[in-house]
C-alpha positions, 0 to 999 in steps of 0.5 A: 072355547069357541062359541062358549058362552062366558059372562065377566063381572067387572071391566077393570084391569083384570075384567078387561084382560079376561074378556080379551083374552077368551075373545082371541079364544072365540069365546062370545063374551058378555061383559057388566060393570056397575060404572057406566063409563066402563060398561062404555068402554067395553060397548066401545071395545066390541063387547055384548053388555048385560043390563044387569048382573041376573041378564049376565047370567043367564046362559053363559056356561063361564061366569068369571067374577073380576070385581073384588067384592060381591058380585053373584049373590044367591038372588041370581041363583034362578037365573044362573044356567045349568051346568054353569061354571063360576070363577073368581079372578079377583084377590080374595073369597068375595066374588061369590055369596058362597054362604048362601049358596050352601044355604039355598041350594038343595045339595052340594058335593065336591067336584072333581076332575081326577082332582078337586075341581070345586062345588056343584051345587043343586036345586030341585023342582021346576028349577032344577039346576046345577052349577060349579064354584071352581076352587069354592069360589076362592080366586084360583091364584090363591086356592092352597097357596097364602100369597103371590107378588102384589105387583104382578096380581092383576095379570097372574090372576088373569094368566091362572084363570084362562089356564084353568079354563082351558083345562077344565073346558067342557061341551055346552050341555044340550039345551033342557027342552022348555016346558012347551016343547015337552 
């Protein structure tokens, strides 16, 4: 993961425990959080912090949702990079606006590993991209399985998506050319 480029929506109890543990990785790290105080924590914690979730975004290869309720919506789908990889860490299927991203997107198809990975989604024209929902935008503690011990979540979660990071870590695509080099 070094040098990887990761965006954490969320620095509670599990935003905070991803963000440290890809920085130990040498992941560079770009934290928001809609509180304040917390975005000061994280500031104060050594993190870069985004103005906002669509400066978040922007560039980051991993996008890790740890806030339980909605935090990518289909209005950052221009600013989300190419090839990027989005991941749910919270409890339930809230992270993503998985609806709308089917609705908006030109094509979706599984992706696969050897496994199923997720969806890649794809938009044409001057836009074009494409981008991973990992286990369909499902918390991968909970993608096949009904349940797990309430008392531990926060910290299995975290453990669960670190483990499928390291499993499914990929090279950076090369930079796309900006339409000036071309």
């Amino acid at each position: 993961l070094k040098g990887t480029h990761v965006g954490v929506v969320g620095y509670g109890n599990i935003g905070k425990l991803v963000a440290e543990r890809l920085r130990r990785e040498d992941a560079v790290v770009t934290v928001f959080d809609t509180d304040g105080l917390k975005m000061q924590d994280a500031r104060n914690g050594g993190y870069t912090t985004a103005r906002d979730v669509n400066d978040l975004v922007k560039q980051k290869i991993w996008i890790v949702g740890t806030t339980g309720h909605l935090s990518i919506t289909e209005a950052q789908i221009p600013f989300i990079a190419h090839n990027a990889h989005l991941v749910s860490s919270s409890s339930e299927q809230h992270e993503f606006a998985v609806e709308e991203f089917g609705k908006r997107c030109d094509t979706k198809a599984e992706f696969n590993r050897g496994r199923l990975v997720g969806t890649r989604y794809s938009l044409k024209g001057p836009n074009q991209k494409e981008f991973v929902l990992v286990a369909n935008g499902y918390p991968l503690n909970f993608w096949g399985v009904e349940s797990m011990p309430p008392a531990l979540g926060d910290w299995i979660m975290a453990i669960l998506f670190l483990s499928a990071i390291d499993g499914l870590a990929v090279e950076p695509p090369p930079a796309k050319p900006s339409s000036e080099e071309v």
